[in-house]
C-alpha positions as CSV (number, residue, x, y, z in Angstrom):
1,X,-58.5,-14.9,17.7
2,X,-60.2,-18.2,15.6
3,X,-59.8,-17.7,12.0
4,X,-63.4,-17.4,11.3
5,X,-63.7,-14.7,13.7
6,X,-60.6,-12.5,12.3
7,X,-62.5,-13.1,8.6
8,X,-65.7,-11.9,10.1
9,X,-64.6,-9.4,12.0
10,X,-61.0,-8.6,9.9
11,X,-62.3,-8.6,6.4
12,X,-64.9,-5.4,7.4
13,X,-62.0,-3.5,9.0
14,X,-59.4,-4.1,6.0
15,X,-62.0,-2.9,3.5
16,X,-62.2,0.0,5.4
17,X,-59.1,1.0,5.4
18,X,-58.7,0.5,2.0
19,X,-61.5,2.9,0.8
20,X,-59.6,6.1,3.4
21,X,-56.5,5.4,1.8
22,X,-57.3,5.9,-1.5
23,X,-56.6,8.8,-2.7
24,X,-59.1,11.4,-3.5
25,X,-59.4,13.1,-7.1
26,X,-57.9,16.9,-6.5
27,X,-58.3,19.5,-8.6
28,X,-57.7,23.6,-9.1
29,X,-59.1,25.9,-10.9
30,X,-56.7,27.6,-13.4
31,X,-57.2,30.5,-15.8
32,X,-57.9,29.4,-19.6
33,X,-59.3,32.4,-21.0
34,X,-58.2,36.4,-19.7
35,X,-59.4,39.3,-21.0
36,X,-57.8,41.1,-21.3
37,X,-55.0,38.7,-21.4
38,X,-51.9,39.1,-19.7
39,X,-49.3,41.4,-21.5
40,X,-51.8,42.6,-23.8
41,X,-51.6,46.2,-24.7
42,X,-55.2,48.3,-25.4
43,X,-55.5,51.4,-27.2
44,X,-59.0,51.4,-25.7
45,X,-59.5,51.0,-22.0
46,X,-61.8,48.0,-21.3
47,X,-64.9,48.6,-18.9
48,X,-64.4,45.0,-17.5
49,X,-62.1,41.8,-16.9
50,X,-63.1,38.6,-17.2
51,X,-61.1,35.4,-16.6
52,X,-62.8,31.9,-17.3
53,X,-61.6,28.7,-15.3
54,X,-61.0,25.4,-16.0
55,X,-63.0,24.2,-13.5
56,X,-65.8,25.5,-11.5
57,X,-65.2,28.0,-8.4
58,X,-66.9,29.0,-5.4
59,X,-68.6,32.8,-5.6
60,X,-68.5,33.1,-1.6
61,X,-64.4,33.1,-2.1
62,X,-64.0,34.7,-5.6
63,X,-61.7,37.7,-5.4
64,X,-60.8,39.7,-8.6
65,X,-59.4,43.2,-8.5
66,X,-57.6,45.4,-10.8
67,X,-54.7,47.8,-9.5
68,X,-53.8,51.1,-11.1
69,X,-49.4,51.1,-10.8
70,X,-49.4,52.8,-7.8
71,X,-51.5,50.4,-5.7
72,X,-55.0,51.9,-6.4
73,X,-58.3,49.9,-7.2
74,X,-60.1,50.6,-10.0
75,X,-62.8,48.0,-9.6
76,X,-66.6,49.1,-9.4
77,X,-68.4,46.7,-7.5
78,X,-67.4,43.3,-6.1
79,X,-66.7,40.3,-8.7
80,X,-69.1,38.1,-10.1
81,X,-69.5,34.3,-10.8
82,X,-71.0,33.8,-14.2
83,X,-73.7,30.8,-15.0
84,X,-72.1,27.4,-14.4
85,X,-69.2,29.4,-12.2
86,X,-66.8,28.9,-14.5
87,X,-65.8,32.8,-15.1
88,X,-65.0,35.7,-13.1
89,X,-65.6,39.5,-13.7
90,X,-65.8,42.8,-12.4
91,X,-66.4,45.7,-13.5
92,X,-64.1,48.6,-13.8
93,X,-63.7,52.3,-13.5
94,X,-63.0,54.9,-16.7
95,X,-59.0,53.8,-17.0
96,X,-56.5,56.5,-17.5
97,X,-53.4,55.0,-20.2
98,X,-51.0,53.1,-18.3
99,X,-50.2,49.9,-16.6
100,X,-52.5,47.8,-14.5
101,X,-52.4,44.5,-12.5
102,X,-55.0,41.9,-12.1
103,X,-55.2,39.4,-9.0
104,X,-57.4,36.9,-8.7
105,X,-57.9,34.3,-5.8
106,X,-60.2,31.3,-6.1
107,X,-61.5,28.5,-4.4
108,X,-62.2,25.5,-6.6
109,X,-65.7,23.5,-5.8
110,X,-63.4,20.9,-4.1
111,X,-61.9,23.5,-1.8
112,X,-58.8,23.9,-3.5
113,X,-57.1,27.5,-3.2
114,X,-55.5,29.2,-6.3
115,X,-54.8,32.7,-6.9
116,X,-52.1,34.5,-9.1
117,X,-52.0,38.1,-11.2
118,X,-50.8,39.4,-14.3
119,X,-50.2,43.0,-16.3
120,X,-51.9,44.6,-19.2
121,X,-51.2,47.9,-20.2
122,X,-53.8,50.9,-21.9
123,X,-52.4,53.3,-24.3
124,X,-48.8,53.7,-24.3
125,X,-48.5,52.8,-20.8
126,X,-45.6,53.4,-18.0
127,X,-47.9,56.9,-17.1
């Protein structure tokens, strides 16, 4: 190939492939605020759970649930993304004293996955 050909038609293809290789920003969304928080023992059962996100998250993948100790769910309702889809919350059934685990699974606006859970306790707990 002539030199001004392979600059005409070379240049076109190497600034190609330099635009696909570069590395696209990736993010997750990660709990910053829970409430209630994780550990945190309630005298007073709370009607709902909220966690807010770091980043914004998708509402068509949002799952947020709320297990009694053996296994049960004591959600009303599915969750809900709140104004600028930054928090999660569901509401939650009249809870009995005792321990209780959140999971959460999200899907970030740039279709990254995260999920995770954590324990809070009402009352004395362990019943």
């Amino acid at each position: 190939m002539k030199p001004l050909n392979l600059l005409i038609f070379g240049a076109p293809l190497l600034l190609a492939a330099s635009i696909t290789s570069v590395p696209a920003a990736s993010a997750h969304a990660f709990p910053e605020q829970e409430t209630p928080s994780a550990g945190q023992r309630l005298a007073a059962p709370p009607s709902e759970v909220t966690i807010k996100f770091d980043a914004p998250i998708e509402q068509l993948f949002a799952k947020l649930e709320v297990l009694d100790a053996n296994g049960k769910p004591e959600t009303i309702g599915p969750p809900e993304v709140g104004s600028g889809a930054l928090t999660l919350s569901v509401k939650l059934a009249a809870l009995k004293p005792g321990d209780y685990t959140v999971k959460w699974g999200v899907v970030c606006i740039d279709s990254h996955h995260t999920e995770g859970s954590y324990l809070f306790t009402v009352g004395g707990g362990g019943g």
